[in-house]
C-alpha positions, -999 to 999 in steps of 0.1 A, spaced: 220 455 -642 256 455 -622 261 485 -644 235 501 -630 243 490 -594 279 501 -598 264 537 -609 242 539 -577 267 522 -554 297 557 -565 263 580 -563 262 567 -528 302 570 -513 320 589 -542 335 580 -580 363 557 -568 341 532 -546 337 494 -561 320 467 -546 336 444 -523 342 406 -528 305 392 -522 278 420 -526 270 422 -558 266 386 -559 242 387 -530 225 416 -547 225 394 -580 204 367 -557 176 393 -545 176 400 -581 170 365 -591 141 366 -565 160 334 -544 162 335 -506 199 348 -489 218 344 -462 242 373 -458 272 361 -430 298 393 -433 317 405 -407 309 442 -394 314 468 -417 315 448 -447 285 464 -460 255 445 -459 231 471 -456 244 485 -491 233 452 -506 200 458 -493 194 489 -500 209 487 -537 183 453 -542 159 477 -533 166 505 -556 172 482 -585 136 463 -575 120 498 -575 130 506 -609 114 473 -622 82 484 -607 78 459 -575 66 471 -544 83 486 -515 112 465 -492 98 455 -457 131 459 -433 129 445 -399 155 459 -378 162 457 -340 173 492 -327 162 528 -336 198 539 -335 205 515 -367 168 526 -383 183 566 -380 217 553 -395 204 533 -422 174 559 -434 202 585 -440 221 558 -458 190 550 -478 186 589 -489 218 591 -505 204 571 -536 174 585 -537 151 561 -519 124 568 -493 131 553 -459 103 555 -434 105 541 -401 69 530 -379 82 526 -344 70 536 -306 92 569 -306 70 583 -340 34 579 -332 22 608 -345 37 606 -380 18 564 -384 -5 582 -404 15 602 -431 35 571 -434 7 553 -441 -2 577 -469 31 573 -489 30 538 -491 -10 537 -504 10 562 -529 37 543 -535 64 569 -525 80 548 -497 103 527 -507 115 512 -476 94 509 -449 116 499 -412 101 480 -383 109 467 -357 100 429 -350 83 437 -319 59 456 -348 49 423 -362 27 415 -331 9 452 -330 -26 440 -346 -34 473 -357 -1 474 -380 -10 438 -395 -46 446 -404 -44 483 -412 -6 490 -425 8 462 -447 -27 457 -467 -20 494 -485 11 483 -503 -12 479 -530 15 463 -558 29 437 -530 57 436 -506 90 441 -531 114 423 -505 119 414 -474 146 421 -452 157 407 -421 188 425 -401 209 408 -379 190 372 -385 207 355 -356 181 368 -336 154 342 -356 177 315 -340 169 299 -306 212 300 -308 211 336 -315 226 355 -286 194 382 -276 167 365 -272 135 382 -290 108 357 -289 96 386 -316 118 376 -342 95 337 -341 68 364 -357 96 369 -387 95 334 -396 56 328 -402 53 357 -418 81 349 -445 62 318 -448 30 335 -460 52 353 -485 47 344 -524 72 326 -534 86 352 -558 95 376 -533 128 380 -527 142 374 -490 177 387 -479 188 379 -442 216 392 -429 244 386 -399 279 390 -385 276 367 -361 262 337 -370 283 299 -362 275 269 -377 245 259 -359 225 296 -357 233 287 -395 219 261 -398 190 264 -373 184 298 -399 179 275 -432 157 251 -415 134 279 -410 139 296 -443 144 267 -462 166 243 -479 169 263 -511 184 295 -488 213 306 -507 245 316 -483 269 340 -489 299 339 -460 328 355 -458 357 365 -435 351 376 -399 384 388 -393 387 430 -392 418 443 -402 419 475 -388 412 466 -354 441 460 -327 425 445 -296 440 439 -260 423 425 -228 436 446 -197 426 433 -160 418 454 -135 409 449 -101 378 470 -92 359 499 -110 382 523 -91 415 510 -111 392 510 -145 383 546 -142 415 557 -131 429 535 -164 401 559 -184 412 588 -171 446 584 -180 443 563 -212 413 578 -234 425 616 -237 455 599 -258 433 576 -279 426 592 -317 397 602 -325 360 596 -308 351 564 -298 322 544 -274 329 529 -238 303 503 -230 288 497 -197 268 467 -189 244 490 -163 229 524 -167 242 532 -133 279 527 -147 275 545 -179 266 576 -157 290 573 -135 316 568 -160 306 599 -182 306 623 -151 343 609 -136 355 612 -177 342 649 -176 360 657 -141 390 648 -158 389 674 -184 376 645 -212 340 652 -232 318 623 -227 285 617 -226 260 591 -212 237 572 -237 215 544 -227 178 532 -237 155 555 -214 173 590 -221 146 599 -243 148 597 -281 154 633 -292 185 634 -265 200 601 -282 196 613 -316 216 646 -308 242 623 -295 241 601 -318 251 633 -340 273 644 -321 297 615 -320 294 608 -358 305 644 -361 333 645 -335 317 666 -312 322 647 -282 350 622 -272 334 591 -263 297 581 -257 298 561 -224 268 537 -235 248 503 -230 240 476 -262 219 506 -270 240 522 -290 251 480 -302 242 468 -336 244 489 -369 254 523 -354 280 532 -384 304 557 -379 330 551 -401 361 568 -386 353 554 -353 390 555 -337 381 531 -302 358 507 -285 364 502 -247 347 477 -225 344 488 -190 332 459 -184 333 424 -198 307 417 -221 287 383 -218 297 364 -246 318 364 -275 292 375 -301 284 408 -281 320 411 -281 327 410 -317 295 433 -325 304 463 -301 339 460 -315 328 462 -350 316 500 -345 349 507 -349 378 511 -376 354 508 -405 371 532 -427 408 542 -409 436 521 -404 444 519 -375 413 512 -344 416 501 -308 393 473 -293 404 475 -254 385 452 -227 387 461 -191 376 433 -168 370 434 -129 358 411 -102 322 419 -107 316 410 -139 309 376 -139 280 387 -110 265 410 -131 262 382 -160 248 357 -141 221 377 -129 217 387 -167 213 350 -173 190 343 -144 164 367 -158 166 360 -196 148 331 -208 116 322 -192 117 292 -172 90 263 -179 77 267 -138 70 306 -147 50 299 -184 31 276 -164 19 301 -136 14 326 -158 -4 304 -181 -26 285 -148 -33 326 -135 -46 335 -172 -69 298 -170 -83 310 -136 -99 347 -145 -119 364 -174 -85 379 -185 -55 398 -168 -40 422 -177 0 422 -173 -3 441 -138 -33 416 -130 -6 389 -139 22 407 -116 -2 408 -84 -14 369 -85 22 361 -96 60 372 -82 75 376 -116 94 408 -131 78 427 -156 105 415 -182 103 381 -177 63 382 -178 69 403 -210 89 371 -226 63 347 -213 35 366 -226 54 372 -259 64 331 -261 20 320 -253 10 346 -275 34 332 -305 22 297 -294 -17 306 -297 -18 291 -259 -29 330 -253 -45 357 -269 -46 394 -263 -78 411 -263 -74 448 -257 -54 448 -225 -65 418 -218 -47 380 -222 -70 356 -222 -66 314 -228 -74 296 -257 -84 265 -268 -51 253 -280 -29 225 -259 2 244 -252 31 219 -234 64 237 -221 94 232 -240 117 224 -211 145 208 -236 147 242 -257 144 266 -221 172 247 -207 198 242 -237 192 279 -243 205 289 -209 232 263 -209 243 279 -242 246 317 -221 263 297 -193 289 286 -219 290 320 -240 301 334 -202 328 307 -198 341 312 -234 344 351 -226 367 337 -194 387 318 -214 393 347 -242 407 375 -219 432 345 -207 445 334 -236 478 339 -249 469 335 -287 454 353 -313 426 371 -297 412 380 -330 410 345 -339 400 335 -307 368 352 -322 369 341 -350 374 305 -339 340 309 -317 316 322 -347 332 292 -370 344 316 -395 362 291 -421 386 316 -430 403 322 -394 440 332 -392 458 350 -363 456 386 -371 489 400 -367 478 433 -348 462 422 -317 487 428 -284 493 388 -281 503 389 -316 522 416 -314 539 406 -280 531 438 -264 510 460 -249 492 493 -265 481 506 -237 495 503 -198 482 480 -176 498 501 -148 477 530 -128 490 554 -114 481 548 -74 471 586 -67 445 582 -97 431 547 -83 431 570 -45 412 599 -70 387 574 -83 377 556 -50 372 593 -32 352 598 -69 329 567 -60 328 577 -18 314 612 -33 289 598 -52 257 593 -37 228 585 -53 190 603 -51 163 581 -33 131 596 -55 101 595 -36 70 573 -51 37 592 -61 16 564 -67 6 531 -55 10 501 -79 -19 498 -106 -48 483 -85 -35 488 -55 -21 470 -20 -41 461 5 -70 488 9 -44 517 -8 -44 523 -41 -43 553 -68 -23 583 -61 -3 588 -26 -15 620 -8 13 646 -8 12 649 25 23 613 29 48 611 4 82 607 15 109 638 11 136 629 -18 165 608 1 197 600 -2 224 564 -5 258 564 4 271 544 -26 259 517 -52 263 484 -31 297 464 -40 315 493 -57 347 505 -50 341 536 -28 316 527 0 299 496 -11 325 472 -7 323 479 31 283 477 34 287 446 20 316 425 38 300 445 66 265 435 65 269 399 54 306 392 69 310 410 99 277 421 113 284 455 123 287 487 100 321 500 109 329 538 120 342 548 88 309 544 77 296 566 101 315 590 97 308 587 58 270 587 63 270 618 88 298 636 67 272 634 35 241 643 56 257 676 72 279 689 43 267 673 11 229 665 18 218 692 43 180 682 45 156 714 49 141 719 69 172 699 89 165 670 110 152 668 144 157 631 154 164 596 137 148 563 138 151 533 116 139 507 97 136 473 116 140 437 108 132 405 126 164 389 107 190 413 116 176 428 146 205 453 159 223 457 127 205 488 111 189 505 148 225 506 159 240 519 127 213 549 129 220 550 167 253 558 159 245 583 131 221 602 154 247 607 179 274 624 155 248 646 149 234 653 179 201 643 176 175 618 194 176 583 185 138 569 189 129 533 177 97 538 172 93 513 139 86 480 146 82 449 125 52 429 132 53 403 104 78 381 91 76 385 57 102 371 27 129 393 19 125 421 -2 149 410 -29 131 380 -34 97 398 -43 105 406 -84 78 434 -95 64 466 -78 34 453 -69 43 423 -50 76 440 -36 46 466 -19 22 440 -11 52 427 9 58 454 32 28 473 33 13 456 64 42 447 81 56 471 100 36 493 132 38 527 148 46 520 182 53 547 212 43 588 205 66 602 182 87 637 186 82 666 172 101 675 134 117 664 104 133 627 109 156 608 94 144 569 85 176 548 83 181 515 64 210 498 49 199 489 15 173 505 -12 159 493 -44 120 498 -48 119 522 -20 81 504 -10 97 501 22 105 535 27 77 544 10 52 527 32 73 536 64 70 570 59 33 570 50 25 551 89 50 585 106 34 607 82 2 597 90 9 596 133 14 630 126 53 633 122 71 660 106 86 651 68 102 622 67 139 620 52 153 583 40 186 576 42 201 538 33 236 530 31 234 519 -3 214 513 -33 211 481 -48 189 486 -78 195 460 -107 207 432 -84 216 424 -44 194 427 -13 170 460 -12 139 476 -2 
């Protein structure tokens, strides 16, 4: 049989490839129909000894694998993997609808021999009932990538991947289970074989890569980190991937990169799957530079000459870490590992902790609403209860895996089971992200090994300082030092770019107030503009310190806000007076800013917007319908209004409900269109409307 295995694995990556220490010994397990626990470090190869299980299985005559994996961009890489040996990959996920039924057909005929889900597929009803009962000679194996994620101590928590667990215990017992991980410590380990049992055979080696040099460079602001890509990534070999922890920063990044002569791209979750797939392409061809990407493009993307990985930002714990920097140097010598930090990236993770796990106060609301109806639907949810869509999402997902729920059609309904919160488990769980963050703190401080450092944290028994990093080596690969007329370059990159206020079309589903469907054209807001992303370097440093510090929005920003409206902007038909929006909490600090605006431009000022209801602040309202429900009775018309297009100031914008529901009260008194302007944006965190 290893024969064999040795015949498919040079079929698959040439005559001279052998296995490495560990696979065929973890292929040898599958074959022996045990349970195994695969903890390799990235790159090793663990999807070969999946794959190769498979292929081997096949020719025995048992049924197809089942392989749950957890992003699209690792289903593409792994089907064209699969090919190479002759097996059938298919892949049932929400980008491929229309091709559920073929798919369906070649496993009733027994042509697929690896079928790809994801784990969020193992709650789809219609999948459980009408797709697993074809495979007519039995599920052949089961597969389970990246199996920290069954772990409450996993770092992404799926509440999805609980599904896994109870459907590996309604397995027979003779069907072989492989698991596999790179980043798995002692107690996701263990936590792992408690849930697939004591017999779970483990198969752990090294974590340490050896072609990867790292270095940890600090920077003070996003200005000084694209000035350092500028100048640093055109000398790097090869293409590589920058991360960004917002989609806001990936673009940004990729347009500043192309300004300065260097091919990048953007790649993040919502860019539509046919454009990620051609990048995808493109950067395991060398056709572009560097993809300037989210975790998106995270776990199992394999391109094996992958020269760099670059943080633009600090990722929020060391596991995430070690993952992103195992896309690269998988088959070259030499690979660079670079992380960039700044001031605001401990902000950004502490408002990605605040919204991860559900808290036991939000299952219990959610649950109490669901007790009090017939059924709600998730928007039905949102309007009795102020909780984002994503958190609702995990709640739903945590009830439904509990039985405390059940969804019927659209519906989630109570059932009769006694469901109790599990405070302890919540509360560990974000204590463990808490100490992830102040482990990642630690490691770009630390004068040792920062391999090891790694190492060290996933529990890897083989550690050892790694001789390439730049503590190591005592020396830096790449500058820490800017050049100051790039940094000047960068921030007049960041003052420059604004950001589009789209206008909304529709009211939230069911409604606000007496409003609801589809907002008239004719009271629809024109497309606006902001004058910066709130906090960056450019602008929205300023709007902050000014709004919060100094109470006054300072002439430069005057100046900036009138020299984007006249030269940049150019609204048409052009403006015709300015009012703003008011607030009971700040009274003069946005009318006088827009007073000021109106008179470098020579128009009106009329404040003709009033606030008539004291209502919570805006950033504290967490889904569209409540954030519209907040503002849509709160503000009156007062005085007659001039003639002409106007311009509706604010400071900050997130929803845009605010602007959206301003506009429709001068739209409706008969004003001309209505242009909003705010000083910045604030979407994915800070104060907005």
């Amino acid at each position: 049989m290893r024969k064999r295995g040795e015949q498919l694995l040079k079929q698959m990556f040439g005559p001279e490839a052998q296995f490495r220490e560990g696979q065929w010994e973890a292929i040898e397990s599958v074959l022996q129909r045990r349970r195994t626990l695969v903890v390799q470090k990235t790159g090793w190869g663990k999807s070969i000894v999946y794959f190769l299980a498979t292929k081997l299985l096949r020719e025995e005559g048992a049924g197809p694998t089942i392989l749950i994996s957890p992003l699209l961009s690792l289903m593409r890489n792994q089907i064209d993997m699969a090919a190479r040996i002759g097996i059938r990959a298919e892949s049932i996920n929400s980008t491929n609808p229309d091709e559920w039924e073929e798919i369906k057909g070649t496993l009733e005929q027994g042509k697929c021999d690896v079928l790809l889900i994801s784990p969020e597929r193992l709650a789809n009803k219609e999948f459980l009932e009408k797709v697993l009962p074809v495979i007519e000679d039995g599920i052949g194996m089961f597969v389970v990538d990246e199996a920290h994620c069954i772990s409450d101590w996993g770092h992404d928590f799926r509440p999805d991947y609980r599904r896994i667990v109870r459907i590996l215990n309604l397995l027979p017992e003779n069907v072989p289970v492989i698991a596999t991980t790179a980043t798995a410590n002692n107690r996701v380990i263990r936590d792992i074989k408690e849930q697939l049992g004591d017999q779970l055979l483990i198969s752990r080696g090294p974590l340490t890569r050896e072609s990867l040099k790292l270095q940890s460079i600090k920077l003070a602001d996003q200005a000084e980190r694209l000035a350092w890509l500028a100048e640093n990534v055109r000398v790097m070999a090869g293409s590589g991937i920058i991360y960004c922890l917002t989609v806001a920063d990936c673009r940004r990044v990729a347009v500043w990169l192309r300004l300065n002569g260097i091919d990048a791209l953007e790649y993040y979750g919502d860019l539509g799957n046919e454009l990620r797939e051609e990048r995808e392409r493109l950067l395991l061809n060398n056709g572009v530079k560097a993809l300037v990407a989210t975790v998106a493009l995270g776990m199992g993307y394999d391109k094996p000459d992958l020269g760099y990985v670059i943080h633009y930002q600090r990722p929020g714990s060391l596991v995430a870490y070690y993952q992103q920097i195992g896309r690269a140097g998988r088959a070259v010598d030499d690979a660079y590992a670079i992380l960039l930090n700044g001031r605001e990236d401990d902000e950004i993770h502490e408002y990605f902790i605040s919204g991860a796990f559900p808290g036991a106060d939000e299952m219990i609301k959610v649950l109490g609403a669901i007790e009090a109806s017939d059924g709600l639907s998730m928007h039905g949810i949102q309007k009795e209860i102020n909780i984002s869509q994503g958190r609702l999402s995990n709640c739903l997902k945590v009830l439904e895996i509990d039985g405390a729920v059940l969804k019927k059609d659209k519906k989630y309904i109570r059932s009769a089971k006694p469901w109790f919160p599990d405070t302890k488990r919540s509360e560990a769980v974000t204590e463990l992200r808490k100490k992830e963050l102040l482990q990642m703190q630690q490691f770009i401080v630390t004068s040792g090994c920062l391999m090891k450092y790694v190492a060290d944290e996933l529990n890897d028994p083989y550690a050892k300082e790694c001789g390439r990093c730049a503590n190591c080596l005592g020396r830096q690969f790449f500058s820490e030092q800017v050049a100051h007329s790039k940094i000047i370059e960068a921030i007049e990159f960041l003052r420059k770019d604004f950001l589009a206020i789209e206008p909304r079309k529709k009211w939230p589903t069911g409604g606000v107030g007496e409003i609801k469907g589809k907002i008239p054209e004719e009271f629809q807001m024109q497309r606006g503009i902001a004058l910066c992303a709130y906090g960056d370097a450019g602008w929205g440093r300023f709007v902050r310190d000014d709004k919060y510090e100094n109470g006054f929005f300072r002439d430069e920003l005057v100046d900036a806000a009138v020299s984007l409206i006249k030269e940049k902007w150019q609204p048409v038909p052009f403006l015709k007076w300015v009012t703003a929006v008011p607030s009971l909490r700040r009274p003069a600090l946005v009318p006088e800013f827009a007073k000021r605006v109106a008179e470098r431009l020579g128009l009106p000022f009329h404040p003709i917007l009033e606030k008539i209801k004291d209502k919570p602040a805006q950033k504290s309202m967490k889904n569209s319908i409540q954030q519209a429900q907040n503002v849509y009775d709160a503000f009156m018309v007062s005085g007659d209004l001039p003639d002409g297009p106007v311009l509706l100031v604010d400071d900050m914008v997130d929803s845009r409900w605010t602007f959206t529901v301003c506009s429709r009260m001068l739209l409706m008194r008969g004003s001309g269109p209505v242009f909003p302007f705010a000083l910045a944006s604030t979407a994915g965190g800070g104060e907005g409307n």
